[in-house]
N, C-alpha and C positions, 0 to 999 in steps of 0.2 A: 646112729639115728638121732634126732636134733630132738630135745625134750619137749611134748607141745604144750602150749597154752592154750586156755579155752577164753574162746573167743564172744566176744557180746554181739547180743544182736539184735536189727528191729523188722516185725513180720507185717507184712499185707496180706489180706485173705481169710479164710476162715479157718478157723483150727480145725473144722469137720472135713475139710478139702482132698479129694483123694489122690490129686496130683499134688507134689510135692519138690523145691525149686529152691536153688540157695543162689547165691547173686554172691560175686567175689569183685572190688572194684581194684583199682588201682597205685599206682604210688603216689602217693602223699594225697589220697582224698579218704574216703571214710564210707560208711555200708548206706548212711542215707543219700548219698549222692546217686546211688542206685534206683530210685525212687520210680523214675520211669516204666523201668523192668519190671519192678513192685507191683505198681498200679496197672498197667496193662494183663498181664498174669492173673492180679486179684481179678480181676474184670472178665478174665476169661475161665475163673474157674480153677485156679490153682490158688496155692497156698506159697509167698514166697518169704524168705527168710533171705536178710543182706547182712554180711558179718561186717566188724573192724577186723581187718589183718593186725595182727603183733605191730606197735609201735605206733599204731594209727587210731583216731577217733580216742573210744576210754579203753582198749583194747590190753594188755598187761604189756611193758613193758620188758624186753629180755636185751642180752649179747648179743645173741645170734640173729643174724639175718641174711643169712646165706637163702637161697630160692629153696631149699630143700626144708628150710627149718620153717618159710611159711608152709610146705605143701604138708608136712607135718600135722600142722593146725588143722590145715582141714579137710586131713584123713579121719581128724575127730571129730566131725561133724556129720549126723548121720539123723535124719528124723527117725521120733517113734523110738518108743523105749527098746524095742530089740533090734537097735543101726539096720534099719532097712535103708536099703539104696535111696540117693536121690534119683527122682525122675527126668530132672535136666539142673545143670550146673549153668550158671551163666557166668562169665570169668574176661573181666577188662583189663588188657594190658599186664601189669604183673599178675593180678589175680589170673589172667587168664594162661601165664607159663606158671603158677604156682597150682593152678588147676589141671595142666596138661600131668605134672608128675604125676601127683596126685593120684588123677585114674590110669595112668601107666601103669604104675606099680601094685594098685589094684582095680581091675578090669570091675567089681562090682559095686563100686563106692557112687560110679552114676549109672545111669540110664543111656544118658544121650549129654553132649554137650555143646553147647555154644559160646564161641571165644570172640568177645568183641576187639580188634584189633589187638590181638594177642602181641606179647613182648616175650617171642618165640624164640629168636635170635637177634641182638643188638647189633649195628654196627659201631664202628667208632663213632661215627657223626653221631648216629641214635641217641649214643650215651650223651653227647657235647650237648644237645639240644635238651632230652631230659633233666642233665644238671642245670642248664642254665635257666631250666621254664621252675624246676623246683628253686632256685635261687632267688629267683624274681614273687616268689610265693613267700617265702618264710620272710623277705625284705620289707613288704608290708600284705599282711595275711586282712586287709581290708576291702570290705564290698564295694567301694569304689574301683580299687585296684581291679580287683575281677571284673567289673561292669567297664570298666578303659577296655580292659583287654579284650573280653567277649562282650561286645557289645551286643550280640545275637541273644545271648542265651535267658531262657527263665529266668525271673526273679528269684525263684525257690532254688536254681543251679547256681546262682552268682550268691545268694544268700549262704548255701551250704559249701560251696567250696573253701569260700573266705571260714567261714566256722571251720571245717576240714584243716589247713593249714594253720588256724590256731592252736587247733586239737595236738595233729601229729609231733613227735618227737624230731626235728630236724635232726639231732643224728643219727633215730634209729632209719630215718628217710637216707642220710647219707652213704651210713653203714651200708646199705641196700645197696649202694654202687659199690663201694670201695668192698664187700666183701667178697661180691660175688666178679670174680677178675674178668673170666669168660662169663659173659651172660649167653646162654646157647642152652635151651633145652630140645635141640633136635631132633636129639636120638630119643629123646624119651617120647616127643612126637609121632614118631615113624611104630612104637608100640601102643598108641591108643587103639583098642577096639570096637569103642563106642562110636555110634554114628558122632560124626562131629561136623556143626558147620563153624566156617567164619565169615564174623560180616565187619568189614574190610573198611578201614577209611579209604578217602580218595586219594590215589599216589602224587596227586596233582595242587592237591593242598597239601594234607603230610597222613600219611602214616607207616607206623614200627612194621606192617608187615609187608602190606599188598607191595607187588616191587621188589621186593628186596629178595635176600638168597632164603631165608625161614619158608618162604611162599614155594621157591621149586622145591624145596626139600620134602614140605607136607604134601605136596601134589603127589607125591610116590606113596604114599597111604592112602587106599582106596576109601577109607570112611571118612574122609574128609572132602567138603563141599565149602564153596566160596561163594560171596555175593561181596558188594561194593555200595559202599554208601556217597553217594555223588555230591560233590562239596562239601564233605566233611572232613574235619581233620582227626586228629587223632582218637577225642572224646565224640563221637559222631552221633549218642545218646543226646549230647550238650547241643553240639553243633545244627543236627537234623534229624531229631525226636519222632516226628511223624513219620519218616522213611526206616530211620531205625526202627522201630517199633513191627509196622509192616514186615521187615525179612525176620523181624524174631515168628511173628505169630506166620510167617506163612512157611518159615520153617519147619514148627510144630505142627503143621497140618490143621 
């Protein structure tokens, strides 16, 4: 079992909130880029809390970065002085297969979860296109670079991402490939109990899951539910904020 580190974090909401929501982001971004989930959630009445993974933001720095040693981390994250459950996980891409172990292996750590284009199972390409988009990040980690690229997105997403790729460790970002050979948490999928949805980039622009083989595998676990964010690519928070936003709260009921 991989040692954890405690992880920083920054909260929206009130601390009196009786729902309670942790937000996990992605590889090589950082817990404010989360910010959308944040603010929507505070708005409705939760409380939500967005971590740095190990290696990322001011997060502590380790060896290990195998997917089991982030799920580690944040098996130790538990609001409320006696680790009461969270009431929903929100979990993007890594976060959201370091999320899946996570509550696999304990069925009480959430409530309910939502995985935004979870990074459930890579393929080869997955991986080609992830190294080369982190490549082009750490080459120059400037808000111009981000605003070339996404020209769509907030200023506050083009601002924190470029900060995100200043922050993170480039090798502990690399290591994240190179350690983990098989990237495939499927089977540990196939034991989630918790309701879970995903809300899916467009197969049509790109995303790690809808399409691909991670997608029929979860479809055989019956608490897992899909939706699709239309024109979105991978970061579909980034991409199409207002649609996202919509299948989180209308997932929540």
């Amino acid at each position: 079992m991989p040692a954890p580190v405690v992880l920083p974090r920054l909260t929206w909401g009130s601390a009196t909130a009786s729902r309670r929501a942790l937000l996990v982001h992605g590889l090589g971004s950082n817990g404010a880029l989360m910010w959308r989930y944040g603010v929507a959630l505070a708005e409705a009445g939760w409380r939500a809390d967005a971590v740095d993974l190990r290696g990322h933001g001011t997060a502590p720095r380790t060896l290990d970065y195998t997917l089991a040693a982030y799920a580690a981390d944040l098996a130790e994250t538990r609001p409320g002085a006696v680790a009461e459950p969270w009431d929903l996980v929100v979990g993007h891409s890594l976060g959201g297969a370091a999320s899946v172990l996570s509550v696999a292996d304990d069925p009480s750590w959430t409530r309910r979860l939502v995985l935004i284009d979870p990074a459930i199972a890579l393929t080869d390409r997955d991986r080609t296109i992830v190294r080369d988009s982190q490549t082009r990040s750490f080459a120059d980690p400037s808000q111009d670079a981000v605003r070339a690229e996404h020209p769509g997105w907030h200023e506050q997403d083009v601002e924190l991402k470029a900060l995100a790729a200043q922050q993170a460790s480039r090798w502990a970002v690399e290591q994240t490939s190179a350690q983990n050979h098989t990237w495939d948490v499927s089977d540990a999928a196939l034991r989630v109990q918790v309701p879970t949805h995903v809300i899916a980039s467009d197969p049509s622009v790109y995303s790690i899951f809808a399409g691909k083989p991670a997608e029929h595998v979860v479809a055989r676990n019956h608490v897992f539910t899909m939706s699709i964010v239309e024109g979105a690519g991978h970061s579909p928070h980034r991409d199409a904020p207002d649609a996202t936003i919509s299948a989180l709260l209308r997932t929540l009921g």
